[in-house]
Biotite code that builds the C-alpha atoms (Angstrom):
import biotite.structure as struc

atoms = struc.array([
    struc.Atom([82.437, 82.343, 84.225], chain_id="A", res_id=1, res_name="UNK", atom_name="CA", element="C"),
    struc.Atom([84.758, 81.762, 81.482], chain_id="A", res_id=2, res_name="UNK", atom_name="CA", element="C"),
    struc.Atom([86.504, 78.371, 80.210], chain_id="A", res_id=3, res_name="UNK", atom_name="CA", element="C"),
    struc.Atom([89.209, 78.545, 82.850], chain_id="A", res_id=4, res_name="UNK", atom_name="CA", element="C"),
    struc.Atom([86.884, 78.438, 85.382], chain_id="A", res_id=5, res_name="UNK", atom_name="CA", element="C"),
    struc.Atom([84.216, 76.053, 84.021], chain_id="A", res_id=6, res_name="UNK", atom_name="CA", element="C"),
    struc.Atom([84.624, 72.817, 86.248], chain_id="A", res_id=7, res_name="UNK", atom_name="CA", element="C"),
    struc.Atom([84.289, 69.329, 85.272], chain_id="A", res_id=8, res_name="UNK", atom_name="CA", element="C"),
    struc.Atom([82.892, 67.002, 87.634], chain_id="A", res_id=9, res_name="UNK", atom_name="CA", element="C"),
    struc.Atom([85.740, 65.545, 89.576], chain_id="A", res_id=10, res_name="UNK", atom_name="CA", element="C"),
    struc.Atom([86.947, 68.739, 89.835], chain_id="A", res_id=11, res_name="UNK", atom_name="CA", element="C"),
    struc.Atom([84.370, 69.764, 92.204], chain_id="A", res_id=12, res_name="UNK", atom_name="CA", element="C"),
    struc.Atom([84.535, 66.843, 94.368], chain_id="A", res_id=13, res_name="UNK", atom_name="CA", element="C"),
    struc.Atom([88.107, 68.128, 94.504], chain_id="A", res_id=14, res_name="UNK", atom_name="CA", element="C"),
    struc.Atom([87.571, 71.350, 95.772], chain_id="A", res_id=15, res_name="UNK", atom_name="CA", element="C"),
    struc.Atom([84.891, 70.157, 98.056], chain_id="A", res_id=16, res_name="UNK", atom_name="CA", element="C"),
    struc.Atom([86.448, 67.536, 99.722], chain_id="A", res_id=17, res_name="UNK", atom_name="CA", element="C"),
    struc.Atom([89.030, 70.394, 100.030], chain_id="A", res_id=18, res_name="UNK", atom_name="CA", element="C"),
    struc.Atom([86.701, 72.400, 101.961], chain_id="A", res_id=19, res_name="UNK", atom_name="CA", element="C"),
    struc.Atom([85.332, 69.600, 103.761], chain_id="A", res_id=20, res_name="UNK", atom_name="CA", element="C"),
    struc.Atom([88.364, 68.775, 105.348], chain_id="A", res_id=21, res_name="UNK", atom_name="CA", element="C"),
    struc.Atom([90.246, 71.949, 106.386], chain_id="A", res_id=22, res_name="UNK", atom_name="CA", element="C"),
    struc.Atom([92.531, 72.845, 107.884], chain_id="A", res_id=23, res_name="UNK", atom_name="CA", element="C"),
    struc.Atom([93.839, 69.737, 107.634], chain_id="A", res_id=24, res_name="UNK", atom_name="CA", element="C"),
    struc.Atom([93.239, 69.413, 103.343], chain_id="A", res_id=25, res_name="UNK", atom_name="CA", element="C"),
    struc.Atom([96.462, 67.421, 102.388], chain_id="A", res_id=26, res_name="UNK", atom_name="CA", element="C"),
    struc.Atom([96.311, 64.924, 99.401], chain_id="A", res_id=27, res_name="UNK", atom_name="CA", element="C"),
    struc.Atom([96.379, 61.711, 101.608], chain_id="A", res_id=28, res_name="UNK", atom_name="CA", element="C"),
    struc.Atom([93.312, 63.345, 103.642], chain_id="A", res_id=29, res_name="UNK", atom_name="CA", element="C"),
    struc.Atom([91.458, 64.722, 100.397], chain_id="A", res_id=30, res_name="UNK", atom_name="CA", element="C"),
    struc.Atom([91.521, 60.929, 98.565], chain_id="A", res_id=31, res_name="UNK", atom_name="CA", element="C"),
    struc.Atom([90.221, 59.314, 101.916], chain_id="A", res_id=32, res_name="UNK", atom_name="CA", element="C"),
    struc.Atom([87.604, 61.707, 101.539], chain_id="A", res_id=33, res_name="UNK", atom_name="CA", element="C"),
    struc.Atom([87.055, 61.345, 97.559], chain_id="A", res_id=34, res_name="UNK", atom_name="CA", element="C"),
    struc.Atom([87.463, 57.225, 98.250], chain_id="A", res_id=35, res_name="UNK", atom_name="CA", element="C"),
    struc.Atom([84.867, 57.418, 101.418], chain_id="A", res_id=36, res_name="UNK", atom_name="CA", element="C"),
    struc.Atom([82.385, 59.772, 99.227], chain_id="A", res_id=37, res_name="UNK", atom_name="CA", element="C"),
    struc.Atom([82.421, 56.941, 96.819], chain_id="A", res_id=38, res_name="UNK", atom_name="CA", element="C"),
    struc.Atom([85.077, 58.008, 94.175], chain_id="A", res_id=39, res_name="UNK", atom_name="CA", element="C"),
    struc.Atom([88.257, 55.811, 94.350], chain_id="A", res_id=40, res_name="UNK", atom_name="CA", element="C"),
    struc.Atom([90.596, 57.943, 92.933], chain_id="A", res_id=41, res_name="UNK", atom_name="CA", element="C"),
    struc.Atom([94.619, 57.231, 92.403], chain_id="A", res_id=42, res_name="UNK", atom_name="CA", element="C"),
    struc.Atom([96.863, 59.145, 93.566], chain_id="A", res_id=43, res_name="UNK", atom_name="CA", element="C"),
    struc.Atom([98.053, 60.707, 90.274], chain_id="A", res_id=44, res_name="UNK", atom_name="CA", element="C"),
    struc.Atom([94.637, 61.735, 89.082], chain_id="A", res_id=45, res_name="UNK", atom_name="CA", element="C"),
    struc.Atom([94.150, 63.399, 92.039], chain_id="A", res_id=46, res_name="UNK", atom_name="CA", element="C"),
    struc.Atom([97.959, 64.662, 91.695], chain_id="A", res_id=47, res_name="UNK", atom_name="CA", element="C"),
    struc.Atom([97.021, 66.002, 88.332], chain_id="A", res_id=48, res_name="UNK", atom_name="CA", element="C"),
    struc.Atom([93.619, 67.274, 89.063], chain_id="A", res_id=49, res_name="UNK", atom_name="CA", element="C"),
    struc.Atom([95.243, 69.554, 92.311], chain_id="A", res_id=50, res_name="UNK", atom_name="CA", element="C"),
    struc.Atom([97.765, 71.008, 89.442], chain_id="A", res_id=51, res_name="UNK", atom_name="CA", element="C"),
    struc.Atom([95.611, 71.654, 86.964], chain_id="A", res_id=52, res_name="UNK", atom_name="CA", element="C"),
    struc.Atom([93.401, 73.328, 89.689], chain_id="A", res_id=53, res_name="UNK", atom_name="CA", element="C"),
    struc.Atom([96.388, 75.329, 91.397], chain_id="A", res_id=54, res_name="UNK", atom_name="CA", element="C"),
    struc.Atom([97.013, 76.744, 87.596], chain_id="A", res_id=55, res_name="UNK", atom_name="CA", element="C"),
    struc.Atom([93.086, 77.796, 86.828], chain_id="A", res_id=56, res_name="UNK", atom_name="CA", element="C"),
    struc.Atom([93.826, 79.930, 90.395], chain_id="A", res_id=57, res_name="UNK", atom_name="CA", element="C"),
    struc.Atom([90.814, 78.230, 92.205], chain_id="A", res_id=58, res_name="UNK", atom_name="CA", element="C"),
    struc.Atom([93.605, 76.642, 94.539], chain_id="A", res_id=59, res_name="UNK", atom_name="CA", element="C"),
    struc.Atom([96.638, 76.911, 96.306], chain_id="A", res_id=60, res_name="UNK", atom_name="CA", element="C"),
    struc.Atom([98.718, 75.589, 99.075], chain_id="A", res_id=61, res_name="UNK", atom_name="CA", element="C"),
    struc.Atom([100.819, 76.236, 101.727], chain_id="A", res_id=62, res_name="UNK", atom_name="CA", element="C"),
    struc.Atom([103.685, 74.300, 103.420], chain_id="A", res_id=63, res_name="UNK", atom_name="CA", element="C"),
    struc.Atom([102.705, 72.496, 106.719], chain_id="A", res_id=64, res_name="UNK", atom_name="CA", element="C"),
    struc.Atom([104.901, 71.784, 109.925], chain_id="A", res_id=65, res_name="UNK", atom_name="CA", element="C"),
    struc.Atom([107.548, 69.028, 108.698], chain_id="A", res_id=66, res_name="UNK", atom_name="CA", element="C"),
    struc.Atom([106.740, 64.777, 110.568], chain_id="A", res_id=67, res_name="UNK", atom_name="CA", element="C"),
    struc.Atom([109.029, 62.258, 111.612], chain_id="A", res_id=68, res_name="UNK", atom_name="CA", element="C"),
    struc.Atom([106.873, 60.022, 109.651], chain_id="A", res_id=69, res_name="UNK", atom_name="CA", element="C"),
    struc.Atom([107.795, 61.993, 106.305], chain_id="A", res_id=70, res_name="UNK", atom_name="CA", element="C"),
    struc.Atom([111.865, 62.299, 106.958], chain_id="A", res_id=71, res_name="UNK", atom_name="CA", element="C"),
    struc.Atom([111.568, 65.530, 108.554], chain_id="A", res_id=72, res_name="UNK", atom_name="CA", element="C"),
    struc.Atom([109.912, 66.675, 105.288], chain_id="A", res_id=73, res_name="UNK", atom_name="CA", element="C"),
    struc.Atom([106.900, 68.965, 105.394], chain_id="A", res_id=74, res_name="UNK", atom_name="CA", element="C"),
    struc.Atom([103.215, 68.435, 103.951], chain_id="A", res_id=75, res_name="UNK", atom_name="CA", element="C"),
    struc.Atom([101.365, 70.887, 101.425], chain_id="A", res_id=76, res_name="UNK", atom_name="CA", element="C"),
    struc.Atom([97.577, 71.520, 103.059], chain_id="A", res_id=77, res_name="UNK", atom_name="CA", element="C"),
    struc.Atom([95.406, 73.017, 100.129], chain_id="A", res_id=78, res_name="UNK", atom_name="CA", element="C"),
    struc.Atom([93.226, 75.549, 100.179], chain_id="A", res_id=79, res_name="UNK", atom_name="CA", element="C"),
    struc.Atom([90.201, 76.996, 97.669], chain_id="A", res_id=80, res_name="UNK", atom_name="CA", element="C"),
    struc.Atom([90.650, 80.153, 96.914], chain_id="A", res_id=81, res_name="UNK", atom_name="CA", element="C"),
    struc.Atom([87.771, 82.839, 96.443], chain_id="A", res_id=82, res_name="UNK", atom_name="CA", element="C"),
    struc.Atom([87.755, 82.389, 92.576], chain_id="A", res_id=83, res_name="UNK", atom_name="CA", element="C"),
    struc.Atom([87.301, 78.829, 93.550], chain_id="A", res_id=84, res_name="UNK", atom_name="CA", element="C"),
    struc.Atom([84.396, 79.610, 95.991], chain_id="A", res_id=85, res_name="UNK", atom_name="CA", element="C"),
    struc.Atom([82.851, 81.280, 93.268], chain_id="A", res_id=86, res_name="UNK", atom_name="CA", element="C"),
    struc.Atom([83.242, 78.523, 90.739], chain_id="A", res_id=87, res_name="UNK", atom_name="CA", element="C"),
    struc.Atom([81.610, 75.632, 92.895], chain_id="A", res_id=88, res_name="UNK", atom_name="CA", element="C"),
    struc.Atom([79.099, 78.075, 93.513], chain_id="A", res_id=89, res_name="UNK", atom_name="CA", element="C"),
    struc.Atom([78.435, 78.772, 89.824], chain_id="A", res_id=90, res_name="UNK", atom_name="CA", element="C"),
    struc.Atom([78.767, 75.110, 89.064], chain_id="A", res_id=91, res_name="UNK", atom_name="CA", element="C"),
    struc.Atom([76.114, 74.283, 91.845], chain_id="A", res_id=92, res_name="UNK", atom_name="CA", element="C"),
    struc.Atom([73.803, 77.041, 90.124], chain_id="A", res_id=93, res_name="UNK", atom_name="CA", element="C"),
    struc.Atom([73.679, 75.540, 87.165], chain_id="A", res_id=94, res_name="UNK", atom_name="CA", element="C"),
    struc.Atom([73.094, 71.927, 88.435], chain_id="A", res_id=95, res_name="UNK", atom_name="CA", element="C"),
    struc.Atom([70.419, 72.968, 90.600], chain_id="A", res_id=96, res_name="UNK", atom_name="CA", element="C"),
    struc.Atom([68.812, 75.072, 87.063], chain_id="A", res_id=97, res_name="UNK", atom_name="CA", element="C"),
    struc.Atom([68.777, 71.904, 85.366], chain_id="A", res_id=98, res_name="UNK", atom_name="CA", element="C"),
    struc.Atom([67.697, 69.767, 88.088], chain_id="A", res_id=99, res_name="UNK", atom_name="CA", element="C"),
    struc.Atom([64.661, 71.835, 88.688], chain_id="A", res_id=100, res_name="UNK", atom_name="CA", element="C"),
    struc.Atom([61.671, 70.261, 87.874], chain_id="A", res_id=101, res_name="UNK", atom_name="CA", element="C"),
    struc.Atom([62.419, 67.152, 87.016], chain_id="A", res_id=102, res_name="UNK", atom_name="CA", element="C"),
    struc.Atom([62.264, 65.145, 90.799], chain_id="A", res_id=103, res_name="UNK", atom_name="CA", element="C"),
    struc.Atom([59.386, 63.580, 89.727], chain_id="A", res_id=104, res_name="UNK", atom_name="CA", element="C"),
    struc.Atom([60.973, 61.998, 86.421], chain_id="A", res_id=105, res_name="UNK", atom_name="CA", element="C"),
    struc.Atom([64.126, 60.657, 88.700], chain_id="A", res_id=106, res_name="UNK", atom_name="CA", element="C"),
    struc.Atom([62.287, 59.368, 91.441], chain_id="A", res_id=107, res_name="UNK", atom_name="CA", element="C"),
])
């Protein structure tokens, strides 16, 4: 994995609460999630973090059916992609590595 694909923490809440809640993965849906998982998160953070994870390639989006609610406007549902799948996957590797071992220490 190189540096574009090393993930920080709330990045991977991110992309899971992505996965978690597809099809239906828009940013009002994903920070419920984030805010129910215990993360309050604003909505520019989360803004930012979906950009700076759209450029690394680990996510995209696509244009959903346009609402009343929105002005006839349409939302963007996100999606991981498969370089994303395989950095949560890498990222829970490593956690797990240096979590092994130690459940007695951490109760």
């Amino acid at each position: 994995m190189n540096d574009a694909t090393t993930l920080g923490e709330f990045e991977q809440l991110v992309l899971l609460s992505v996965l978690r809640m597809k099809p239906d993965a828009t940013a009002i849906v994903v920070r419920r999630e984030l805010n129910q998982g215990g993360r309050p998160v604003s909505r520019g953070a989360l803004y930012k973090t979906l950009e700076r994870l759209e450029v690394k390639g680990l996510l995209t989006w696509e244009v959903s059916e346009s609402t009343p609610a929105r002005g006839g406007l349409p939302r963007r549902r996100f999606v991981v992609t498969p370089a994303g799948v395989d950095a949560l996957r890498s990222a829970r590797e490593t956690l797990l590595y240096f979590w092994s071992g130690l459940e007695g220490q951490l109760g």
